[in-house]
C-alpha positions as CSV (number, residue, x, y, z in Angstrom):
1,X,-26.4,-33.5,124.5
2,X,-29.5,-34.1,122.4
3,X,-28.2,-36.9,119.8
4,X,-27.5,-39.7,122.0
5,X,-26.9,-42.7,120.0
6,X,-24.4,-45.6,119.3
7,X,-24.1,-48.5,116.8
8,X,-23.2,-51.8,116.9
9,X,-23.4,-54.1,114.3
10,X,-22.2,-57.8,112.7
11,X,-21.3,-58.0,109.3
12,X,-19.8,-60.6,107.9
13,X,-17.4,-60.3,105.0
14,X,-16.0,-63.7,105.3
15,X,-18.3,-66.5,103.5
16,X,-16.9,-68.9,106.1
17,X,-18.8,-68.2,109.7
18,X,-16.5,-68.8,112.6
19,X,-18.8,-69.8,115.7
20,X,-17.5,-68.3,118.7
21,X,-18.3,-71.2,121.7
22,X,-21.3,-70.1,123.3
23,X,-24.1,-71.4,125.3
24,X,-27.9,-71.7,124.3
25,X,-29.2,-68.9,125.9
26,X,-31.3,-68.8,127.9
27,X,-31.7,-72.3,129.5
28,X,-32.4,-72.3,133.3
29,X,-28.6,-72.4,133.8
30,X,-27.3,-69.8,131.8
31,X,-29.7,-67.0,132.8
32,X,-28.1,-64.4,134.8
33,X,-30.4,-63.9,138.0
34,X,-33.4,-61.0,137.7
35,X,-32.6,-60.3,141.2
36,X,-28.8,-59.1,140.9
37,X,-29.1,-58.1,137.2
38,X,-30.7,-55.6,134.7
39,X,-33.9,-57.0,133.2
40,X,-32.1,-56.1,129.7
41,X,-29.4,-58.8,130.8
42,X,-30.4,-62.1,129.0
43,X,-27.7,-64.5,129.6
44,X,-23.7,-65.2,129.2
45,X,-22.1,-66.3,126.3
46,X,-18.4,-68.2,127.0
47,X,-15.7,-66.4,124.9
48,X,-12.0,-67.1,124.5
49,X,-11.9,-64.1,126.5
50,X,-14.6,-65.0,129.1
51,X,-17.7,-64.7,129.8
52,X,-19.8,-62.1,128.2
53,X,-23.6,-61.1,128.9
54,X,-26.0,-61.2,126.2
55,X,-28.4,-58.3,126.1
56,X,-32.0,-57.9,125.2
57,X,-33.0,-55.9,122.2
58,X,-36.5,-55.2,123.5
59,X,-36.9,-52.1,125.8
60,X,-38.9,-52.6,128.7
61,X,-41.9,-50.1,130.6
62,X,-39.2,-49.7,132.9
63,X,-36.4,-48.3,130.3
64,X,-39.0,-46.0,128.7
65,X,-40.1,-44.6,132.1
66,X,-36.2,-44.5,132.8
67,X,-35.7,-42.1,129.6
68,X,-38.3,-40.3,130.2
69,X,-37.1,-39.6,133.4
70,X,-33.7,-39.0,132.4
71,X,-35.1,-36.4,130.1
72,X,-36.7,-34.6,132.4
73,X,-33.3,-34.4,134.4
74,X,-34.5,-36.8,137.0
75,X,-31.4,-39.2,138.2
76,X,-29.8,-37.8,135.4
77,X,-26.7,-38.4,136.8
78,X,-27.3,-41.8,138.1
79,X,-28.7,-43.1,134.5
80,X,-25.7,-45.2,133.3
81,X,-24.4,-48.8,132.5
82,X,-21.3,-50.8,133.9
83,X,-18.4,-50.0,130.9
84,X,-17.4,-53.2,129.4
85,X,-18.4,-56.0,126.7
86,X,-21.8,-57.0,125.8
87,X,-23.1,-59.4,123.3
88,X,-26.6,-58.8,120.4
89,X,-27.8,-62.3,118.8
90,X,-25.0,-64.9,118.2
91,X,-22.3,-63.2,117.3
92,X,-19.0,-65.1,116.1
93,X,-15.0,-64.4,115.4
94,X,-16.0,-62.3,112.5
95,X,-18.7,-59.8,114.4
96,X,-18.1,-56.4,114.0
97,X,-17.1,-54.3,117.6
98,X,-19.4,-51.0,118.0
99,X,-17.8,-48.6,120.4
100,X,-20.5,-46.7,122.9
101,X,-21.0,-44.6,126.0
102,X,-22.2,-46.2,129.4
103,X,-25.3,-43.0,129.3
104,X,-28.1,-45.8,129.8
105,X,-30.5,-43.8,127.2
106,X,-27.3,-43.8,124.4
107,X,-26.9,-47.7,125.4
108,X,-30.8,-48.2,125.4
109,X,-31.1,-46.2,121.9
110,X,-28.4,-48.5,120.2
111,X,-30.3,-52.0,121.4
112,X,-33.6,-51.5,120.4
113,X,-32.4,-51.1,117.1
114,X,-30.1,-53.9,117.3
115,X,-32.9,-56.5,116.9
116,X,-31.9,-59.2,114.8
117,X,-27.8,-58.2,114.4
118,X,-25.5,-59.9,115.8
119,X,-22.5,-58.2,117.2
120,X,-20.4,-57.4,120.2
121,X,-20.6,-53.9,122.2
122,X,-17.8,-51.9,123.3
123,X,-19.0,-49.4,126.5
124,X,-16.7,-47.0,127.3
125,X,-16.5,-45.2,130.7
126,X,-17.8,-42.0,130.0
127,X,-19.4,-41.1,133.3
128,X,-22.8,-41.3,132.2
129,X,-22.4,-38.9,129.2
130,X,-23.8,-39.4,125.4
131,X,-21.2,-39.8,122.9
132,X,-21.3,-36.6,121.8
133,X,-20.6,-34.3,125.2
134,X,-18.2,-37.2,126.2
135,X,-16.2,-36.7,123.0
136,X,-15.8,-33.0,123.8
137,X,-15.1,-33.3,128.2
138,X,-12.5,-36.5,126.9
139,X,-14.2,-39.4,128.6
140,X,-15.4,-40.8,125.3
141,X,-11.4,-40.7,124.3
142,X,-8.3,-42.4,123.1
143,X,-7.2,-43.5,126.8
144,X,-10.4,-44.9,127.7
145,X,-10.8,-47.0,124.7
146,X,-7.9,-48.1,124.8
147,X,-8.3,-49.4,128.1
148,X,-11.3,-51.2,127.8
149,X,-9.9,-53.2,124.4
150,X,-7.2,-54.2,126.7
151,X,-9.7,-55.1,129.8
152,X,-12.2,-56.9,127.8
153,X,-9.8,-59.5,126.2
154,X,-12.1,-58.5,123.1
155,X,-8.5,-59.2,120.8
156,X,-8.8,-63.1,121.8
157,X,-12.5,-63.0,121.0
158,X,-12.7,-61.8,117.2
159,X,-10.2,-62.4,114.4
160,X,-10.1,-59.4,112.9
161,X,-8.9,-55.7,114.2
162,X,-11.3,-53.3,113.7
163,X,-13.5,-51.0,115.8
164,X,-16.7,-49.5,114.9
165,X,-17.5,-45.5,116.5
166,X,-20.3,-43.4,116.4
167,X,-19.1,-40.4,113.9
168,X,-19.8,-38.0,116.9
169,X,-17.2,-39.5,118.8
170,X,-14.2,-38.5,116.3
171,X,-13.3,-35.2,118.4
172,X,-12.3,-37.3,121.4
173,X,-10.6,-39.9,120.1
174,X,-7.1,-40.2,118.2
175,X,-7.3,-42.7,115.5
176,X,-3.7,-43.2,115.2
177,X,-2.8,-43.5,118.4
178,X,-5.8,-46.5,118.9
179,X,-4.3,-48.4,116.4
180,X,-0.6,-48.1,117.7
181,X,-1.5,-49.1,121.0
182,X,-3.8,-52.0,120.4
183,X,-3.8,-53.0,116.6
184,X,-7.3,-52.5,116.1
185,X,-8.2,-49.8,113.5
186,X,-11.0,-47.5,114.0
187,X,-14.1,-47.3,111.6
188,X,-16.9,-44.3,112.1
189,X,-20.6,-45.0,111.9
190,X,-24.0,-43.3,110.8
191,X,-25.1,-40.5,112.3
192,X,-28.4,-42.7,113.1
193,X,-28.4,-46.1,114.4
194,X,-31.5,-46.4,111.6
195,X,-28.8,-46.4,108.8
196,X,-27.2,-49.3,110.3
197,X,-28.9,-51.5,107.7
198,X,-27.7,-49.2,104.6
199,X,-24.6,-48.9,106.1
200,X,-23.9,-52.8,106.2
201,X,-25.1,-53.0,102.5
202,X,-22.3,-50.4,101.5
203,X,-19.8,-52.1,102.9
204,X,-19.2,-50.4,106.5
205,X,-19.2,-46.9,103.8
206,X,-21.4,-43.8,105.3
207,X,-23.1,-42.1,102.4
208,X,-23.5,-38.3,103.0
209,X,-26.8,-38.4,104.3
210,X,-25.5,-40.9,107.0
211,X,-22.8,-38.1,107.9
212,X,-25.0,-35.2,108.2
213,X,-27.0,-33.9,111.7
214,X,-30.1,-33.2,111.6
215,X,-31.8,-30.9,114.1
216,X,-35.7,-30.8,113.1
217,X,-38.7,-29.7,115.6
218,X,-38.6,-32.8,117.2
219,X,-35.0,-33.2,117.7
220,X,-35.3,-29.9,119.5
221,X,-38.7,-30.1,121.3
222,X,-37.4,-33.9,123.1
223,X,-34.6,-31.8,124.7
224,X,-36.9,-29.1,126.4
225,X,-38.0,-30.9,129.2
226,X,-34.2,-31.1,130.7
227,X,-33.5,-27.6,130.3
228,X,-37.1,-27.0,131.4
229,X,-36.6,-28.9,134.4
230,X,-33.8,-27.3,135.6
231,X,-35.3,-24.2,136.3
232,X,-38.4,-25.3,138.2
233,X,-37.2,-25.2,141.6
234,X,-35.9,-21.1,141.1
235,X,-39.8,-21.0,139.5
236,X,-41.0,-22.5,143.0
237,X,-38.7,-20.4,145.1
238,X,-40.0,-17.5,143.0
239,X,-43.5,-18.5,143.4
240,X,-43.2,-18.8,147.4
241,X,-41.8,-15.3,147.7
242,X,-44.9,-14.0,145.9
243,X,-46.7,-15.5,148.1
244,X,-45.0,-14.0,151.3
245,X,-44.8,-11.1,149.7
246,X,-48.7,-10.6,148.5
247,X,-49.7,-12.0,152.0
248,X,-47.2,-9.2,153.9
249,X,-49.2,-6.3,152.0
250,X,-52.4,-8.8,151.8
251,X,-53.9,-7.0,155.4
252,X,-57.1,-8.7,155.2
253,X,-57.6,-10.6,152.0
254,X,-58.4,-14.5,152.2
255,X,-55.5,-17.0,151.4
256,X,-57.1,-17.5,148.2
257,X,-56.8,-13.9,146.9
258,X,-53.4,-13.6,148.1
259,X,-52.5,-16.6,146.0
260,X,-54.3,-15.1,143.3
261,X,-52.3,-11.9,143.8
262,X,-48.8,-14.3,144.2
263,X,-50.0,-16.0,140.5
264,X,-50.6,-12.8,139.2
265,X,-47.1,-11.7,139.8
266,X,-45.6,-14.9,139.0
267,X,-47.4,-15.1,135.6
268,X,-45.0,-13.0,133.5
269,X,-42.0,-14.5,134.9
270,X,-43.1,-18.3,134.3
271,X,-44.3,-17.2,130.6
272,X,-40.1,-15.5,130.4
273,X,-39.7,-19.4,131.4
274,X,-40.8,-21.4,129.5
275,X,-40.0,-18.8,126.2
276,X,-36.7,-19.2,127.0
277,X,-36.8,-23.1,127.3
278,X,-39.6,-24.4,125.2
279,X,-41.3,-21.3,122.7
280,X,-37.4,-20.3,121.8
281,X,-35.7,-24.1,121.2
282,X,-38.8,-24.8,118.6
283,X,-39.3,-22.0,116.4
284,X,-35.2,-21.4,117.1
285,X,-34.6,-21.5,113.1
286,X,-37.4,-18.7,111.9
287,X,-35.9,-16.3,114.9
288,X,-33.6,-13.6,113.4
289,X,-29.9,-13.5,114.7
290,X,-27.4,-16.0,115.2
291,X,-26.6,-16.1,118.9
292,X,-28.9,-17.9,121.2
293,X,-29.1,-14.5,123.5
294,X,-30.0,-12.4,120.6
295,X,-33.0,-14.9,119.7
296,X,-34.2,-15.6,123.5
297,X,-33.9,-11.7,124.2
298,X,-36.3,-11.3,120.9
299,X,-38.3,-13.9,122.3
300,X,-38.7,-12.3,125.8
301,X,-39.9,-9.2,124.2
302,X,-42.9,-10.2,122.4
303,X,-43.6,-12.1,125.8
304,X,-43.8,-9.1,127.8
305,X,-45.5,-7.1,125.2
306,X,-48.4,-10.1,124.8
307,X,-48.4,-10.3,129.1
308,X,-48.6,-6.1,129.0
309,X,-51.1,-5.7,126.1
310,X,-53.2,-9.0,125.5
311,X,-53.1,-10.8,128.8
312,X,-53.5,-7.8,131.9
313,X,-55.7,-6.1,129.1
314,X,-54.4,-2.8,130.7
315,X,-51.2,-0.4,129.7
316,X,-49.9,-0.5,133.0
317,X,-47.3,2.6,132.0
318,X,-45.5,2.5,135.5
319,X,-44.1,-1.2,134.4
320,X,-43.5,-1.0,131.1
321,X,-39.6,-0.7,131.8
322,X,-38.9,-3.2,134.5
323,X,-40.8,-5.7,132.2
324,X,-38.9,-4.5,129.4
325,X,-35.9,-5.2,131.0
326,X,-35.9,-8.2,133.1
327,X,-38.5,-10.8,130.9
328,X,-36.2,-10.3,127.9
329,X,-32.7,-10.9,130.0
330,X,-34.6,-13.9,131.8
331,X,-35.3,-15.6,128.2
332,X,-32.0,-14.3,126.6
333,X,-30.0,-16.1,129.5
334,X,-32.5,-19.5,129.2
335,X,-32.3,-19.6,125.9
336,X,-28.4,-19.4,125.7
337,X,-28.0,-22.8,128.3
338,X,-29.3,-24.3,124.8
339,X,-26.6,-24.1,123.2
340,X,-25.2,-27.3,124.9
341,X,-27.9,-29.2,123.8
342,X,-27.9,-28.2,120.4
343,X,-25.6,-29.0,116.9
344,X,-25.8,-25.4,115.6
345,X,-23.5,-24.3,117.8
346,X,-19.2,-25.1,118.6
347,X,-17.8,-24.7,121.6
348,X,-16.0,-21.2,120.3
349,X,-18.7,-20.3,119.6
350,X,-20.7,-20.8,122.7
351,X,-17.4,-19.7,124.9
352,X,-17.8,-16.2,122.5
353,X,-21.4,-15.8,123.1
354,X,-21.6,-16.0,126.6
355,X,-18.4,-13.0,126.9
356,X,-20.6,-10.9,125.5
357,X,-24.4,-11.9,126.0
358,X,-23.7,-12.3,130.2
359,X,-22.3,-9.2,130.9
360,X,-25.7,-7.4,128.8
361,X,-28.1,-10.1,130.3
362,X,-27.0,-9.2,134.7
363,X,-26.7,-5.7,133.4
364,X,-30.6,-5.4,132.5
365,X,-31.8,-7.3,134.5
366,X,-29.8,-5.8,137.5
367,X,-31.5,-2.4,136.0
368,X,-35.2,-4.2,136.2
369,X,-35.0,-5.6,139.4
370,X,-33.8,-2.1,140.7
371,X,-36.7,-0.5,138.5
372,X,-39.4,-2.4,140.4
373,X,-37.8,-2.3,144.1
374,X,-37.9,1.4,143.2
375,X,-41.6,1.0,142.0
376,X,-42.8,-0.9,145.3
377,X,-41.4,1.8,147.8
378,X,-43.1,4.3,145.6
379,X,-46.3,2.4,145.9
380,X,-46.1,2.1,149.8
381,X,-45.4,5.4,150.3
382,X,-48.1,6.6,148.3
């Protein structure tokens, strides 16, 4: 999901500091070895309850290239941290515990605005899922924090018994039940990890500009790539059988004009594309409606009215309904995967969308397909 953050912080309310034991980091003996490690590993810190890594707060070419990646859904489902406890600065008895997910771009997120904190880091298990769709599948939940407060020893390593969690994180976890089982009382976040600062000076108290989620241009246009990406090999596969299909009725046109032909055909349904995944996720607040369908379906039909009038320069009558029919659906059922990636929506919501948008989307574009298999025989005939 497309706010992927987490916050840990120090913040001491005791005038007294209470040094936890540690070594200086990073003499020659401390530092953990480059070759067995993450180059965001720094060193260990010795704890009451054991050893714990320290972590760089300076992102690396590497973790930038790694987002990036992620983003673009490539080892998506490798990106992720070992669950446990990490260390920021020098923190002591009295640091603050900030709860996260092991989803490397959530963990990376947190440390680069962790520069100059000290505190410790909670990672939860979460199957390499952001706080926020780990909350709602259970991973980021009661059980699983539980277990790793009890794992960690992180009871013997602070003196007092609280926990800090992102506010996204509330729907998986039961408050109560966390502080039954381990003692340790839970505290939510900021939305941001950027109102860590303003959060420390009100006294661990999120204002209601922390609390609220924002969803602006950019918050939208930095998911499009994933839900981009996860259409371009049907795109390819598409693209190929244009090819075949424009060299089957090519006869004896060069390989260039049959891949001119192929792109010609493929055109309208790669514009129906990227509507549905990129033009649609943008401008998604100034498109009339309320469900994601209705907007993509809108969407797809201005598409296929540029494509018919503006780009072919022609009224090509005979396609007008297959077009009609199939670019619109295309969009409609693109534009509806958003709604995972997206705060506008609830589950409900999505869950009663999608029993009434699929059944309309196969329908027409069942009918468009038909439309121009009934339009090619035509043609050959003729």
């Amino acid at each position: 999901m497309f706010l992927n953050f987490s916050i840990l912080v120090r913040y001491n309310f005791n005038k007294e500091r209470i040094m936890v034991k540690s070594k200086i980091c990073c003499t020659s003996q401390d530092r953990i070895s480059q070759k067995t490690s993450p180059k965001w590993y720094c060193c260990t810190i010795e704890t009451p309850g054991g050893m714990v890594p320290k972590i760089s707060t300076n992102l690396t070419l590497s973790d930038y290239l790694g987002s990036a990646m992620a983003r673009s859904s490539i080892n998506r489902k490798h990106y992720h941290i070992r669950p446990g406890l990490y260390a920021t600065g020098n923190p002591d008895k009295n640091s603050f515990v900030f709860v996260t997910a092991n989803y490397k771009l959530t963990f990376d997120h947190l440390r680069k605005n962790m520069k100059g904190i000290d505190g410790w880091i909670l990672v939860l298990d979460t199957e390499g899922i952001n706080v926020w769709c780990a909350a709602g599948k259970g991973t980021f939940g009661t059980e699983e924090l539980v277990k790793q407060v009890e794992q960690t020893g992180i009871k013997e390593i602070v003196s007092h018994r609280k926990l800090i969690l992102p506010q996204l994180g509330a729907p998986g976890v039961a408050a109560h039940e966390v502080k039954k089982k381990t003692g340790f009382t839970v505290i939510y976040g900021p939305v941001r990890a950027a109102d860590i600062p303003l959060f420390l000076t009100n006294e661990l108290q999120s204002s209601g500009k922390m609390r609220e989620v924002s969803f602006h241009v950019l918050d939208r246009l930095i998911l499009t790539p994933i839900e981009l990406a996860g259409t371009l090999k049907y795109c390819v596969l598409l693209f190929i059988f244009f090819i075949i299909y424009s060299w089957i009725l090519a006869g004896n046109a060069s390989f260039s004009q049959v891949l001119a032909k192929a792109f010609h055909s493929f055109l309208p349904f790669l514009g129906a594309v990227l509507t549905g995944t990129v033009i649609v996720p943008v401008i998604l607040p100034f498109i009339p409606g309320k469900a994601f369908a209705l907007k993509g379906w809108i969407g797809g039909i201005i598409w296929a009215a540029i494509y018919l009038f503006v780009i072919r320069n022609t009224f090509a009558w005979i396609v007008i309904v297959p077009y009609g029919l199939l670019l619109p659906a295309l969009s409609a059922f693109l534009a509806m995967n958003f709604t995972g990636a997206t705060s506008y929506t609830s589950l409900s919501g999505v869950l009663h969308e999608m029993k009434y948008a699929l059944p309309f989307i196969l329908v027409s574009a069942g009918a468009g397909i038909s439309f121009f298999i009934v339009i090619a025989v035509i043609q050959n005939l003729v």
